[in-house]
C-alpha positions as CSV (number, residue, x, y, z in Angstrom):
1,X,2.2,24.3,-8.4
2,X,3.7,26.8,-6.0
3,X,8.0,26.3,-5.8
4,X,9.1,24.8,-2.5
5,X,9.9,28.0,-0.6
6,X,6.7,29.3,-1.1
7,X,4.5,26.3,0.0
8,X,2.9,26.2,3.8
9,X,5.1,23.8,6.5
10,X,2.9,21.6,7.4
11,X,4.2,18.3,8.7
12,X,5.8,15.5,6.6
13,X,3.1,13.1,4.8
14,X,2.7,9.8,5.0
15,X,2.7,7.1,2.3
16,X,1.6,3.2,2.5
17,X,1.3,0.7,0.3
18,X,-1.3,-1.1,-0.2
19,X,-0.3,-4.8,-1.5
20,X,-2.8,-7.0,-3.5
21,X,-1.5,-9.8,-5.4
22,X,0.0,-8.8,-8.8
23,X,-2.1,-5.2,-8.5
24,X,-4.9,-3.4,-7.7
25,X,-6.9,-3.4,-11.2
26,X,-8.6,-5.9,-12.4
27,X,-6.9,-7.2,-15.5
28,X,-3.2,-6.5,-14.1
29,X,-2.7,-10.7,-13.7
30,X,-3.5,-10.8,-17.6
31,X,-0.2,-9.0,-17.9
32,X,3.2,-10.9,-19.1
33,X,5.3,-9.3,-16.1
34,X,2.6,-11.1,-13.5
35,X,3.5,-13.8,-11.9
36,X,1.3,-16.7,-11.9
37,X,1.6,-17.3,-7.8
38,X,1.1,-13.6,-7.0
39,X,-1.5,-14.2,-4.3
40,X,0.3,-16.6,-2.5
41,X,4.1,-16.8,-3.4
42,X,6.5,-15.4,-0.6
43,X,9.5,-14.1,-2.3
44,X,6.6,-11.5,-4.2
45,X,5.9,-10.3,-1.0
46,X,9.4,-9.7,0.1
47,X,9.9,-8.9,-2.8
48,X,7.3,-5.6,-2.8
49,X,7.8,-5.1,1.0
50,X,11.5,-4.1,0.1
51,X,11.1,-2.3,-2.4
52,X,8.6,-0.2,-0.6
53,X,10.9,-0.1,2.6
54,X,13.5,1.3,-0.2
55,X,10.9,4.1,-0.4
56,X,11.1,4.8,3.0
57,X,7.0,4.5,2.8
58,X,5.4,4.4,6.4
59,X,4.4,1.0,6.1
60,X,3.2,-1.9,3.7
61,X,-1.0,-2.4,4.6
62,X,-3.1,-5.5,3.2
63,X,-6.6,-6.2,2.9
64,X,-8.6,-9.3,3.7
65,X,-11.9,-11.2,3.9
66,X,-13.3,-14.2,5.8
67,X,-14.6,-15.1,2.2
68,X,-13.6,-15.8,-1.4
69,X,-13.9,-12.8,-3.5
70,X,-14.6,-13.0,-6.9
71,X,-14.6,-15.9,-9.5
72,X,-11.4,-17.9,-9.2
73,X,-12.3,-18.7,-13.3
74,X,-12.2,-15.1,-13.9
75,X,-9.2,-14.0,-11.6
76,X,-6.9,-14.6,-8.9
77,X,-8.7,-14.9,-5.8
78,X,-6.2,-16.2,-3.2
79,X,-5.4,-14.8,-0.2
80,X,-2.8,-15.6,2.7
81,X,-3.8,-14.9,6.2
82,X,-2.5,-11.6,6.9
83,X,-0.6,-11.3,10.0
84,X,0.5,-14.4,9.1
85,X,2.4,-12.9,5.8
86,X,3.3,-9.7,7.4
87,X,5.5,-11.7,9.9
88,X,7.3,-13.5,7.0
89,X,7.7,-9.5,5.5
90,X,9.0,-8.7,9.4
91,X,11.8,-10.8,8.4
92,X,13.2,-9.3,5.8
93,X,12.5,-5.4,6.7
94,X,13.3,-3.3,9.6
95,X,11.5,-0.1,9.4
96,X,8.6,-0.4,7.4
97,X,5.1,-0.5,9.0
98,X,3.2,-3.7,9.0
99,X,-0.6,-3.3,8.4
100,X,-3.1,-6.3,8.3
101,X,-6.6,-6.1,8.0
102,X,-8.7,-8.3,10.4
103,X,-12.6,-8.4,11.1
104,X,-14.1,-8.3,14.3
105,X,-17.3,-9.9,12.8
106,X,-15.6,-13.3,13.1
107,X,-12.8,-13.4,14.9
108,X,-12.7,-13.1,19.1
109,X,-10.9,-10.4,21.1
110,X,-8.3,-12.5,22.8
111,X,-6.7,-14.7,19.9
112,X,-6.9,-11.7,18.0
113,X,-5.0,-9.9,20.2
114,X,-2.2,-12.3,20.7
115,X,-1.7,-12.6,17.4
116,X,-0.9,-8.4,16.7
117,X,1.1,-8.4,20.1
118,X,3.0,-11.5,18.8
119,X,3.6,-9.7,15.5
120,X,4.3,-6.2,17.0
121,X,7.2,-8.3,19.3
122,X,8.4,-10.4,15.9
123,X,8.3,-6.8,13.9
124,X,10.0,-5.2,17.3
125,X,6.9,-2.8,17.2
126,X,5.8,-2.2,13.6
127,X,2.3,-4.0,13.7
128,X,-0.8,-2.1,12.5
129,X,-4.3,-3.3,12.8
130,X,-7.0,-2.0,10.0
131,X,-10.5,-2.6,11.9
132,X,-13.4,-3.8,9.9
133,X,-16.6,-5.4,10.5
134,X,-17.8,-7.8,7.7
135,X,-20.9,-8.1,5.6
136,X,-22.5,-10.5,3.5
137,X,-24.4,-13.5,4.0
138,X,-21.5,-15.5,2.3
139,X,-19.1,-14.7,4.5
140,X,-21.6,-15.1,7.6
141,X,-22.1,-19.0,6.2
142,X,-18.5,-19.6,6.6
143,X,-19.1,-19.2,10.3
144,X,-22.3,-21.1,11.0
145,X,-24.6,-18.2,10.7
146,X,-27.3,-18.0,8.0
147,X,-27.1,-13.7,7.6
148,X,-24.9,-11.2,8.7
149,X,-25.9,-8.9,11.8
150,X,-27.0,-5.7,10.6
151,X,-24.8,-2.8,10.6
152,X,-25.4,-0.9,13.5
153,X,-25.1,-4.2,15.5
154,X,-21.9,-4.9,13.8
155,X,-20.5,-2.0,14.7
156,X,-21.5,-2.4,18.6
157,X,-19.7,-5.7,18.3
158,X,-17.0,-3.7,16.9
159,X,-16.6,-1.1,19.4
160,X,-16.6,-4.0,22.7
161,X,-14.1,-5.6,20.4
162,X,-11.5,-3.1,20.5
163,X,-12.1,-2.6,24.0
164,X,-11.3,-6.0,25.2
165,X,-8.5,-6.1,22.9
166,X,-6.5,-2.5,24.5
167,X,-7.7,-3.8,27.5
168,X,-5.7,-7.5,27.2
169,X,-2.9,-5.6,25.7
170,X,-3.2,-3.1,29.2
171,X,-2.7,-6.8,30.8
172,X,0.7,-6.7,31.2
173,X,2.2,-3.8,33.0
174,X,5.6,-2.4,30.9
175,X,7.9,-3.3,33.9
176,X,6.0,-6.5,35.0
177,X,8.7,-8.9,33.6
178,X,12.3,-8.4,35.9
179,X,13.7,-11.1,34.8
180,X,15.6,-11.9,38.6
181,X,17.8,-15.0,38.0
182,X,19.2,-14.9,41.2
183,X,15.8,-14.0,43.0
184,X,13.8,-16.5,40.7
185,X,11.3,-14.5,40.0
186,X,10.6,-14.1,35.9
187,X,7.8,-11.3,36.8
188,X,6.3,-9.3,39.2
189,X,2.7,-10.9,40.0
190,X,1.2,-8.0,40.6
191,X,2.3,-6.2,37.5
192,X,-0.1,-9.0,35.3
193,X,-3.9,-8.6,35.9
194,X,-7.0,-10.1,34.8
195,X,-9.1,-8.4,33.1
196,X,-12.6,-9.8,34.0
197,X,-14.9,-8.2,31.1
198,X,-18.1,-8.5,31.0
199,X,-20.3,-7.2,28.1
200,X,-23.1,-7.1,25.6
201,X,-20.8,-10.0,23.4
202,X,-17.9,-11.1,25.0
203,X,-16.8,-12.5,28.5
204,X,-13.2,-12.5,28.5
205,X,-10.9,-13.3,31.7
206,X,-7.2,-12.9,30.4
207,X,-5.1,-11.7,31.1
208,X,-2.7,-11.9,27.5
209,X,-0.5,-14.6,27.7
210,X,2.1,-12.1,25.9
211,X,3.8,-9.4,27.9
212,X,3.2,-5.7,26.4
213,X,4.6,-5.2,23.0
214,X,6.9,-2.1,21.9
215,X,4.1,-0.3,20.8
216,X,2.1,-1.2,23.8
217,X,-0.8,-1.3,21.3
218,X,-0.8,-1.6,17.5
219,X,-1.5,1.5,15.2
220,X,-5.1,1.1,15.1
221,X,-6.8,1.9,11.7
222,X,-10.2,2.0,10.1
223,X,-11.5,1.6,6.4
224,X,-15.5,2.5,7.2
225,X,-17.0,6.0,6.2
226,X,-20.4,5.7,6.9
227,X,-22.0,7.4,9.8
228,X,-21.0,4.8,11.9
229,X,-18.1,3.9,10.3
230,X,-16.5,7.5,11.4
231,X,-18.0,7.6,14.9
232,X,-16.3,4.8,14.8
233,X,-13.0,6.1,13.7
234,X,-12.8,9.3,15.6
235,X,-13.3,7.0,18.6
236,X,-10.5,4.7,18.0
237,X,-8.8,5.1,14.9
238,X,-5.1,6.7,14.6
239,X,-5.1,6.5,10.6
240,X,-8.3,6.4,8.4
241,X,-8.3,4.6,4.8
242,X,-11.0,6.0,2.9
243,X,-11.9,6.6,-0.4
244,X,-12.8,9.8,-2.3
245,X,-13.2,10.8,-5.4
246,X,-13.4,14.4,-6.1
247,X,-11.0,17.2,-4.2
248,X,-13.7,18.8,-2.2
249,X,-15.5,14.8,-1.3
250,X,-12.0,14.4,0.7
251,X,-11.9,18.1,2.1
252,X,-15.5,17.1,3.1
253,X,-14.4,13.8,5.1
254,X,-11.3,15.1,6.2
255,X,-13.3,18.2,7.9
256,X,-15.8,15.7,9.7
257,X,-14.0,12.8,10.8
258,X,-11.3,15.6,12.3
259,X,-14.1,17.4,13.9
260,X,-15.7,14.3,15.5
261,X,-12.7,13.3,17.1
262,X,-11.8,16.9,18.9
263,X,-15.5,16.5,19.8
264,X,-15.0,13.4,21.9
265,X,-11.7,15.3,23.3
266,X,-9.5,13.7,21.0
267,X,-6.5,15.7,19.6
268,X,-7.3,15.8,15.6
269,X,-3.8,15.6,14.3
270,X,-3.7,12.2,16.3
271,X,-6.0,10.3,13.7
272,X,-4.5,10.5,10.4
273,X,-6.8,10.6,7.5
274,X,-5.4,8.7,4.2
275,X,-7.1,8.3,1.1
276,X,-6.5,5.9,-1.8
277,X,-5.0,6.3,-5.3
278,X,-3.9,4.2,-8.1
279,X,-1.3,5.9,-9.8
280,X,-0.8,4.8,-13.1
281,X,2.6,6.4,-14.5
282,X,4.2,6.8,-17.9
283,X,7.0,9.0,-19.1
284,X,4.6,10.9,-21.0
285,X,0.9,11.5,-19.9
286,X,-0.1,9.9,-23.3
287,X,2.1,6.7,-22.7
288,X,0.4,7.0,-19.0
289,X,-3.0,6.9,-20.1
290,X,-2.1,3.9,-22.7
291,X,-1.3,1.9,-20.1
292,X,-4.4,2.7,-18.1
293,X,-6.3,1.9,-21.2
294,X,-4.6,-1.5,-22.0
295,X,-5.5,-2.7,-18.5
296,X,-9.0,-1.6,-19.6
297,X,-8.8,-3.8,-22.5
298,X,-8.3,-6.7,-20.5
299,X,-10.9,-6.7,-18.6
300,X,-14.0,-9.3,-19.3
301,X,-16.8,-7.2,-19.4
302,X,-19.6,-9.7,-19.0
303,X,-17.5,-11.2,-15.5
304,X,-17.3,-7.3,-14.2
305,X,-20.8,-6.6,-15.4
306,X,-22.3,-10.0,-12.6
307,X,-19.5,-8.3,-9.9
308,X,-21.2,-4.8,-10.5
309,X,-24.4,-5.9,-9.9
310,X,-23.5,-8.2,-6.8
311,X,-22.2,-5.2,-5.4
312,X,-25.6,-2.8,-6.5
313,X,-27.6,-5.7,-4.9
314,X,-29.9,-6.0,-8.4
315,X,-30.2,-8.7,-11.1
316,X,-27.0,-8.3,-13.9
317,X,-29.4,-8.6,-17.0
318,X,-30.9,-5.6,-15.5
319,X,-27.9,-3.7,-16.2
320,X,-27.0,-3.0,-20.3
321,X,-23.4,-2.3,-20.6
322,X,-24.1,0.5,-23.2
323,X,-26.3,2.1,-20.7
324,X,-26.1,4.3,-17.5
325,X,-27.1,2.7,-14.6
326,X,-31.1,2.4,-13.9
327,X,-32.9,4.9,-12.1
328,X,-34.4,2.3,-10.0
329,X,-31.8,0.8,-7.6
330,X,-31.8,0.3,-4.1
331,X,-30.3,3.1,-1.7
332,X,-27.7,2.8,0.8
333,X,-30.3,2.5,3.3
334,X,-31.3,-0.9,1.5
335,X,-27.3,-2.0,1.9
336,X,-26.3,-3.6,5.1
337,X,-22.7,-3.5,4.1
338,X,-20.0,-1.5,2.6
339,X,-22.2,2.0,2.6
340,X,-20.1,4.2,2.1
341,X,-18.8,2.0,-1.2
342,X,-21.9,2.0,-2.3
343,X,-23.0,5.4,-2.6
344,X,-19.6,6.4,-4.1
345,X,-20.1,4.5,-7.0
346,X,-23.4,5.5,-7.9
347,X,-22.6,9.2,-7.2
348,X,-19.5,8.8,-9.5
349,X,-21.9,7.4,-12.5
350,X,-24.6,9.6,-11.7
351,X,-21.9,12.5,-11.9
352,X,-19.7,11.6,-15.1
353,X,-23.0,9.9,-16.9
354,X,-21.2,7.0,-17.3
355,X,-22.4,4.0,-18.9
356,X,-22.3,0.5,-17.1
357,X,-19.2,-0.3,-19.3
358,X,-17.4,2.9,-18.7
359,X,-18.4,2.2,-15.3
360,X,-16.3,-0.9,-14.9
361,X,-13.3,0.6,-16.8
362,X,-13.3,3.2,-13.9
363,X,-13.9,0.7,-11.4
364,X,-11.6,-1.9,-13.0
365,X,-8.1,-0.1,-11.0
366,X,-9.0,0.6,-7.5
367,X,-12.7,-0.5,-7.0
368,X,-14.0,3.1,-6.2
369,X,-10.3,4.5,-5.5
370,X,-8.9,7.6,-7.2
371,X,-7.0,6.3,-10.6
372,X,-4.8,9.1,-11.8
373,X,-2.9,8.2,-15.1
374,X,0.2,10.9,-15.5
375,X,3.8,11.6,-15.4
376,X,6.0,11.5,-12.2
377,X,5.5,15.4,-11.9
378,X,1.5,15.1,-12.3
379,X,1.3,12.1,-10.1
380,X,3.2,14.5,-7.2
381,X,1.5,17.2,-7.7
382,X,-2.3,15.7,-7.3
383,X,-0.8,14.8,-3.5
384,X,0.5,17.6,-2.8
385,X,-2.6,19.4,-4.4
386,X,-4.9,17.4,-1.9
387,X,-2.6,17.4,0.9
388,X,-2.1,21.2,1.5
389,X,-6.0,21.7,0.7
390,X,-6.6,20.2,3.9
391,X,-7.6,16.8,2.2
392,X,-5.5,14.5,3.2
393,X,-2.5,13.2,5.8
394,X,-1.2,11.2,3.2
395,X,-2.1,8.6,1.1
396,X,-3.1,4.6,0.5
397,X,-0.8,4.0,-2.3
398,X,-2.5,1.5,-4.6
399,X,-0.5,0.1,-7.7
400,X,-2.5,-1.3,-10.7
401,X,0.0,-3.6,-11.6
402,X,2.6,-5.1,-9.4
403,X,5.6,-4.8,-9.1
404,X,6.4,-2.2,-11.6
405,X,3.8,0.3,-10.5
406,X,5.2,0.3,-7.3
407,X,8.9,0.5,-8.0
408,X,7.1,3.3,-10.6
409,X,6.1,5.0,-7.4
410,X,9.3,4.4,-5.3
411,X,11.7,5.3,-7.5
412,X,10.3,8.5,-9.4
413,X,7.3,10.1,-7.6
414,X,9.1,9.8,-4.0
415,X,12.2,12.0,-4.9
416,X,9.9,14.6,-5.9
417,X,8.0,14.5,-2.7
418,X,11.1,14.5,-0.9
419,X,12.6,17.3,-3.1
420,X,9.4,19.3,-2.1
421,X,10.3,18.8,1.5
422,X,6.6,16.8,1.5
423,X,8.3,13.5,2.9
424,X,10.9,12.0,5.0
425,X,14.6,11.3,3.5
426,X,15.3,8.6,6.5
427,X,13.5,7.0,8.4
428,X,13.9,8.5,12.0
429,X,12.4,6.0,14.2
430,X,11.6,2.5,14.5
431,X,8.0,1.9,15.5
432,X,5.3,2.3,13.4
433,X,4.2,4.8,15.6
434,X,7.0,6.8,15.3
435,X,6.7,7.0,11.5
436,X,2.9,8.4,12.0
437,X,4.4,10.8,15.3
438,X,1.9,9.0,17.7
439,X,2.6,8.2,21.0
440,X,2.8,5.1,22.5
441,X,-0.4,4.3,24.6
442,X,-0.5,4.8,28.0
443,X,-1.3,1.6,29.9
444,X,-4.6,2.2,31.4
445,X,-4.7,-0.1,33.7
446,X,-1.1,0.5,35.4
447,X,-0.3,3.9,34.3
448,X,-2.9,5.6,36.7
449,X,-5.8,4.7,39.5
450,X,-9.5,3.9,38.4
451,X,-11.0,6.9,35.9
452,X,-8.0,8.7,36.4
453,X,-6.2,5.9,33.8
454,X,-9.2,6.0,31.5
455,X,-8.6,9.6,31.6
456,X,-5.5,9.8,29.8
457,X,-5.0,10.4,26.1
458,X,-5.1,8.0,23.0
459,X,-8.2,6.3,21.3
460,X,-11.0,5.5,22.1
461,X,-10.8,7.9,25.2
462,X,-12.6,11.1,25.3
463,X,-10.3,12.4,27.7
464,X,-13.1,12.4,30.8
465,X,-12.9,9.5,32.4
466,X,-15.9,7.5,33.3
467,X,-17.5,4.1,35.3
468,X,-16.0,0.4,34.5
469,X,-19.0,-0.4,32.2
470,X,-17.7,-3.7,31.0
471,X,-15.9,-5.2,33.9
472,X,-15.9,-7.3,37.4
473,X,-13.0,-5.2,38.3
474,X,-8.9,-6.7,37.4
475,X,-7.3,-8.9,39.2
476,X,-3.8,-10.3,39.4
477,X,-3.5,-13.7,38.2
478,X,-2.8,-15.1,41.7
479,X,-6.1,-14.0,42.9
480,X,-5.2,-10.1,44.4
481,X,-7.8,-7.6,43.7
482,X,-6.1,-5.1,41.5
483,X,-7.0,-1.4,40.7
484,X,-10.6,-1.7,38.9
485,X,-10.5,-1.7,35.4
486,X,-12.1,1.2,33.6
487,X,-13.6,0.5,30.0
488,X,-12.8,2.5,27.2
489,X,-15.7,4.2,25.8
C-alpha cells in the first residue's frame, strides 16, 4: 500500500455498524462469549452502540423484517422493533448515527413518519431510515394478504411512500412554533399545512402531528441493487448499502448508481455508496482464518442446506452438499424478491466452483457480504484498497461475532484508518447528517413558492421542478389555502 503522503485526498470515509444479535455469521450464538438474550436484551445493545460510538463510527444501522427469519430450533431469530431499540441506544450515546430499517410494503406513510421524526427529536437529529420494500408470501400473510405484490409494483408503492413521508415531514415549517407566552400563541397557523395527497396508494391529509425535527428529514438510505432498486436509490437515497463481492463488481455499482443520480440532476457525492464486509481479525492471518473456520464448524449443514434452497426458490433434496449447485435453477427474472441477492450468490458459486457446502461456509458470515479473515493491517488495507479505486464511500461494517469482532474493529483497524488520514479523529458535528456532510433538506413546502420549492436540491428531486402530481393543493390546518404542494418525483 502506498505511505500516507503519497495517497490521493479524497474526503474522510465513513464507517457503520451494522448490529445483529450476537453477530453476523451464522454459528456466532454457538460461541461461549454469546449471550444467550442477544436478540433482545438491552444492555447488549448499549452495550455495542458504545463501543461503536467509542469508534467514532458514523452511526450504528440495523436490519429488520415484518417476518420470522429462520428456524428459531436452529438459531436465534428474535428481533426488537427497530426504532423502538434505537431510541433506547439514543439514550445512552450522543453522536453516533441511528439507522433502522423499515418496509414500506407494510407499514403506512404517516405513522411511519412520526415515528423517525419522534426519534430524530429523542436522538436530537441522529435518525436514519434504510428503505426497503418486502417480499415473500410469508411475510405478506402476516398482513392479510395471500402474495406479495410484484416487484415493480412494490417499488411504485415505495417511491409514493417516500413522497408522502418528506412531504408530512415538510408539514411543519422550521419557525412555525414561537412559543409566545405572553401573546398565547404556541405556533404560527399558517406556518403548519395540510398536505392533501392524493395518489396511486395512499390518501393522506396531515399534516404531522410533530413539528420538523433537527434534521428536517432523516438520512434516507437504501439496500436494493436491482434495476429498480438503484433508480430507486439515485432518486432518493443519501447512503446506499449494497453488497459486492469482487473489486471491480463494486467499481461497477459505484460507477452506475453515481451516474444515475447526476442524471436525474442530483449531485453524486450527495448519495454515498457503502458496501458490506465481515471482517474477521486475528493477530496473525493464520489465527484470523482459524477463527473464520471454527465459526464454519459450527454451522448445521443440513439447517443451512433447507435456508439455501428457500432462498434459490428449488426443492433442498435437489441440492447435494458435495456438489456445485445445478445447472437448472430459476433466474432472477423468476425471483420476485431480493434480485440482486440472488444473482450474487449464484455468480459467486458459478465463479469459485463451489460446492453447496462450500457454499454455505461462504455464506455462513454475511449472507452474500464480503468476509475478509486478516490482521488489523490487511483488514485496513482491503478499505482503503476499494475506497481510493473508486469503489466505495465507506463501508457497512458487519462483525461475525459480537461483541468482540466489533471492539476487534474499534480498537485496532480504526487507528490505522485514522493514522492513514482515511477517517475522522472526532467527531465534528452532531447530526447524522453532519457525519455523512449532507445538508439538511430544504423544506419544500415553506422554503420557496410552487415548482420553485420542488426545484431545490436534495433527494428525490431532479433539480427541475415540475406539476403537483399527487396533491389537492396544502392547506393550513385552520382551513387557509396555502402555497400548492409540489410532489417529489
Amino acid at each position: 500500500m502506498p505511505h500516507t503522503s503519497d495517497r490521493p485526498t479524497r474526503k474522510p470515509l465513513h464507517l457503520n455498524a451494522f448490529l445483529m444479535s450476537v453477530g453476523h455469521h451464522e454459528a456466532a450464538w454457538r460461541l461461549p462469549e454469546s449471550p444467550a438474550d442477544g436478540g433482545t436484551g438491552i444492555a447488549h445493545y448499549q452495550n455495542l452502540a458504545r463501543i461503536a460510538e467509542r469508534g467514532l463510527l458514523d452511526s450504528v444501522f440495523l436490519a429488520d423484517s415484518p417476518v420470522q427469519q429462520g428456524d428459531p430450533g436452529r438459531r436465534p431469530v428474535s428481533k426488537l422493533e427497530p426504532t423502538v431499540l434505537l431510541t433506547a441506544l439514543a439514550a445512552v450515546t450522543s453522536h453516533i448515527g441511528l439507522i433502522a430499517t423499515t418496509s414500506t410494503s407494510y407499514n403506512e406513510p404517516f405513522n411511519l413518519a412520526r415515528r423517525f421524526n419522534s426519534l430524530d427529536h429523542v436522538s436530537n437529529g441522529r435518525a436514519g431510515w434504510n428503505i426497503v420494500t418486502t417480499a415473500g408470501a410469508d411475510a405478506a400473510r402476516n398482513f392479510g394478504l395471500d402474495d406479495t405484490p410484484l416487484h415493480r409494483e412494490r417499488y411504485r408503492r415505495a417511491a409514493e411512500f417516500v413522497d408522502v413521508a418528506t412531504k408530512l415531514w415538510d408539514s411543519w415549517a422550521d419557525d412555525a412554533v414561537v412559543a409566545d407566552k405572553e401573546g398565547g400563541i404556541h405556533a404560527r397557523a399558517d406556518r403548519v399545512r395540510r398536505i392533501g395527497h392524493r395518489g396511486e396508494f395512499f390518501r393522506v391529509e396531515g399534516p404531522l402531528n410533530v413539528e420538523r425535527s433537527p434534521q428536517g428529514y432523516p438520512l434516507l438510505v437504501q439496500a436494493g441493487s436491482s434495476e429498480d432498486g438503484k433508480d430507486f436509490a439515485a432518486r432518493y437515497a443519501e447512503a446506499v448499502f449494497t453488497a459486492q463481492q469482487t473489486l471491480e463488481e463494486g467499481i461497477a455499482f459505484y460507477k452506475d448508481v453515481k451516474q444515475r443520480a447526476l442524471a436525474l440532476g442530483r449531485d453524486p457525492d450527495g448519495i454515498k455508496i457503502l458496501p458490506g464486509i465481515v471482517p474477521v481479525i486475528g493477530d496473525t492471518e493464520a489465527e484470523a482464518r482459524e477463527l473464520d473456520a471454527e465459526l464454519d464448524r459450527l454451522i448445521v449443514p443440513e439447517y443451512a442446506k433447507r435456508q439455501l434452497a428457500l432462498r434459490l426458490k428449488i426443492a433442498p433434496e435437489d441440492l447435494d452438499l458435495d456438489a456445485e449447485l445445478p445447472e437448472d435453477i430459476p433466474t432472477e427474472d423468476d425471483i420476485e424478491g431480493a434480485k440482486s441477492r440472488y444473482t450474487l450468490i449464484v455468480e459467486l458459486a458459478r465463479r469459485e466452483r463451489l460446492t453447496v457446502r462450500q457454499l454455505i461456509g461462504r455464506l455462513g458470515g454475511g449472507r452474500g457480504h464480503r468476509t475478509f479473515a486478516g490482521t488489523p493491517e490487511q483488514i485496513a488495507d482491503t478499505i482503503e484498497h476499494w475506497y481510493v479505486s473508486g469503489a466505495a464511500d465507506g463501508f457497512n461494517i458487519m462483525p461475525a461475532v459480537l461483541p468482540s469482532g466489533l471492539e476487534a474493529f474499534v480498537d485496532r483497524v480504526v487507528p490505522l484508518l485514522q493514522e492513514r488520514g482515511l477517517f475522522r479523529t472526532e467527531y465534528t458535528g452532531t447530526t447524522l447528517r453532519d457525519h455523512y456532510g449532507l445538508p439538511r433538506p430544504a423544506n419544500r413546502l415553506f422554503d420557496g413558492a410552487g415548482s420553485e420549492a420542488a426545484g431545490s436540491e436534495g433527494p428525490g428531486s431532479d433539480g427541475a421542478g415540475s406539476e403537483a402530481a399527487g396533491s389537492e393543493g396544502a392547506e393550513a390546518p385552520g382551513g387557509h389555502l396555502g402555497i400548492g404542494l409540489v410532489e417529489s418525483r
